[in-house]
C-alpha positions in Angstrom: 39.7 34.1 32.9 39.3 30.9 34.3 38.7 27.5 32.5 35.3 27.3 33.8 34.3 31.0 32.7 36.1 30.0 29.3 34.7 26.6 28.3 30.9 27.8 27.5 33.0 30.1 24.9 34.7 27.2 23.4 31.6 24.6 23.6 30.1 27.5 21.2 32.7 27.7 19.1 33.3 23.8 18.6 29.2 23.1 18.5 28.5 26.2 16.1 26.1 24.5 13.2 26.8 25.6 9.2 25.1 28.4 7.9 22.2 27.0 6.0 23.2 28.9 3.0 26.9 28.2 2.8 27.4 27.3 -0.6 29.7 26.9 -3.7 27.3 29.3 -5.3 27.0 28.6 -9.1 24.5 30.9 -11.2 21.2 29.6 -11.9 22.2 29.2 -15.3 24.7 27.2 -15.6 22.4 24.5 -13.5 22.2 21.1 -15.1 19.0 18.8 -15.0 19.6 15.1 -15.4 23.0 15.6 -17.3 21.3 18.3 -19.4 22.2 22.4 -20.0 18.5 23.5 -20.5 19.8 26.4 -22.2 21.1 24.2 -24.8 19.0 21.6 -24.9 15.9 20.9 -27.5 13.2 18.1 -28.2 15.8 15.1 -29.8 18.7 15.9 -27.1 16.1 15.7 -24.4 14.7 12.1 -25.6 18.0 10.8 -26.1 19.7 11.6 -23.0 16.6 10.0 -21.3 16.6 7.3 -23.4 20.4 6.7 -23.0 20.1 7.5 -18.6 17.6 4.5 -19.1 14.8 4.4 -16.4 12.6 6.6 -17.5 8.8 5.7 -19.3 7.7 7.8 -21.6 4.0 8.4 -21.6 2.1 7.1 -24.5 0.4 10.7 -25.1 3.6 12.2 -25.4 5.7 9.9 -28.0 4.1 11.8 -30.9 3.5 15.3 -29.5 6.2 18.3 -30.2 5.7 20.9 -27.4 5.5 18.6 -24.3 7.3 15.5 -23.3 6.1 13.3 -19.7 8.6 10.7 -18.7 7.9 8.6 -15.6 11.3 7.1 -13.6 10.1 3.5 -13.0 13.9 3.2 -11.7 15.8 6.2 -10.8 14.5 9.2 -9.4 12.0 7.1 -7.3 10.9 10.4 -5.4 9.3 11.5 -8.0 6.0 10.9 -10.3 6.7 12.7 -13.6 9.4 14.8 -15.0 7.3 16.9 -17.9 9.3 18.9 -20.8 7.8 21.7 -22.4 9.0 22.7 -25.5 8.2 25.7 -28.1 7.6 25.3 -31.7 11.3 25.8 -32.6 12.0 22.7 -30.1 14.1 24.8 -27.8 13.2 23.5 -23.4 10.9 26.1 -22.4 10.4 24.5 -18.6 10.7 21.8 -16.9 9.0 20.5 -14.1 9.7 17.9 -11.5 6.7 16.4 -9.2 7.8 14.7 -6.2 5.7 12.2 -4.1 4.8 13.4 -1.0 6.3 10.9 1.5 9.7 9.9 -0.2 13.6 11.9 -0.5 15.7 9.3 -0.3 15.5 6.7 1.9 14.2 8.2 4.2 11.5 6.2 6.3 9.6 8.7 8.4 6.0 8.8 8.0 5.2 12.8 7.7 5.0 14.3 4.2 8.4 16.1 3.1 7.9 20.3 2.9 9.5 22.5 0.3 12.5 23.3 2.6 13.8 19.9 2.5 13.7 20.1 -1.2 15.0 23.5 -1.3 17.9 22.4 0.9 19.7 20.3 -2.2 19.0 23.4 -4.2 21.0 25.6 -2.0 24.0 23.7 -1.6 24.2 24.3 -5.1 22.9 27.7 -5.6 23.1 29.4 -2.1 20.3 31.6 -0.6 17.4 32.0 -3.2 16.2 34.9 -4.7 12.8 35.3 -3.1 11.0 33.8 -0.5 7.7 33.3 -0.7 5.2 32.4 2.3 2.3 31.0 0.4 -1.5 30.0 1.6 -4.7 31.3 1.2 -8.5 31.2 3.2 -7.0 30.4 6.1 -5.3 27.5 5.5 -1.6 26.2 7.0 0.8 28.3 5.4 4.2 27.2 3.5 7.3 28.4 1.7 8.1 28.8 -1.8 12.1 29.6 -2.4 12.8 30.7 -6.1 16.0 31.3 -7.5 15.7 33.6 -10.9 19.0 35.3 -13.2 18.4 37.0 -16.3 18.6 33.6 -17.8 16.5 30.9 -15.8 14.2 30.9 -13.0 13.6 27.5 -10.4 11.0 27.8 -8.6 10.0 25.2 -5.3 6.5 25.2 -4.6 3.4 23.5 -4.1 0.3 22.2 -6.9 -2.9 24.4 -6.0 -0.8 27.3 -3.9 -1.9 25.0 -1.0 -0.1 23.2 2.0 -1.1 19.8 1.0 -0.4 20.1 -2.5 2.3 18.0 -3.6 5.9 19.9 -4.4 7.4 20.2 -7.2 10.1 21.9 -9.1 10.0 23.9 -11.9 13.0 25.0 -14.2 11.6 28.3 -16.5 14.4 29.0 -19.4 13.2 32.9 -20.3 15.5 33.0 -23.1 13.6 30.7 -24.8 10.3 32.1 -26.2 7.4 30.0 -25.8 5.6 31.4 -29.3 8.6 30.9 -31.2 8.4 29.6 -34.6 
């Protein structure tokens, strides 16, 4: 073959992009969330490590409450509006869910809203391909994707408030081996 004949071939082979789900692929598990093993983590572990980060506010409602905790990041985590802790009775993390605002992930200055793939994307660098993947919207509406990433363990879900387009995204950490009822 010639070089001419050859060099598309090697243009391709130079210019081929990553696979979006090439990933060091750890289990959903084993995921930590601000420095924490959810698995492990309860009610006075949570507070502390917040407390100790430093740049969170805790809501005024919560302070005294024992199934739910709402921090705001006032320094750190500026993407986001809240970061809300559920807990069951025992104090074991039942969920935890992270709402981003709509127009910031990381200094970025563009002017459209982010979408769930963008978040997604930091997800599966970390976790590979999800689990499921949802195309969400309803009465004719734009239409969206929710990824979710579930073991036998833990479930992370990235979706929308409302089920709808415009919604703002969050993301949502389930721990199913903690009962929620649990005493």
């Amino acid at each position: 073959m010639t070089l001419n004949k050859r060099l598309p071939f090697i243009f391709c082979l130079i210019f081929i992009p990553p696979p979006l789900y090439a990933a060091e692929t750890t289990s959903v598990s084993s995921i930590n969330v601000l420095g924490m093993n959810l698995i492990q983590a309860d009610i006075t572990s949570v507070r502390s490590q917040l407390w100790s980060i430093g740049g969170y506010l805790q809501a005024k409602d919560s302070i005294k409450q024992h199934n739910y905790d709402k921090f705001f990041p006032w320094s750190t985590m500026r993407d986001s509006y809240y970061i809300l802790f559920r807990y069951n009775h025992a104090g074991k993390v039942t969920s935890v869910k992270q709402l981003y605002r709509p127009y910031s992930i990381e200094h970025n200055n563009r002017r459209t809203a982010i979408t769930t793939r963008e978040v997604a994307r930091a997800l599966i660098q970390k976790l590979g391909a999800p689990s499921k993947i949802k195309t969400k919207g309803w009465g004719g509406s734009l239409g969206y994707r929710a990824y979710i990433w579930q073991d036998d363990k833990m479930t992370i879900t990235v979706d929308r408030e409302g089920g709808e387009k415009l919604g703002n995204i969050f993301v949502q950490y389930t721990v199913k081996v903690h009962d929620p009822y649990e005493v």
